[in-house]
C-alpha angles and dihedrals in degrees: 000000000000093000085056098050087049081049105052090040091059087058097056098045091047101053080046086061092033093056100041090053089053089048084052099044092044091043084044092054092054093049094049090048092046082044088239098140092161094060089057102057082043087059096035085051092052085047092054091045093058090039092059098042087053090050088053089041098051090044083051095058090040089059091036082241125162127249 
């Protein structure tokens, strides 16, 4: 049951990750086609940022660990 629930948890935090990449790569695209390179490292530094405050959180509920 517990491998199930890991299971199923992986899934959800990888179609998370999966979507907001898409959301990245499609906004990046648009940038890149408008030549507005700075907006997309704007956009690629507040992705990084997410990505690293999910990967905390998600270390966080795996300790049982408070936010």
């Amino acid at each position: 049951m517990l491998k199930l629930l890991m299971f199923e948890e992986f899934i959800i935090t990888h179609n998370t990750i999966q979507e907001k990449m898409t959301d990245l790569t499609n906004q990046g695209m648009f940038w890149l086609e408008q030549e507005n390179p700075q907006r997309f490292v704007y956009d690629l530094k507040t992705f990084a940022m997410w990505l690293c405050d999910f990967i905390a959180e998600k270390d966080r509920e795996f300790w049982n660990e408070d936010s």
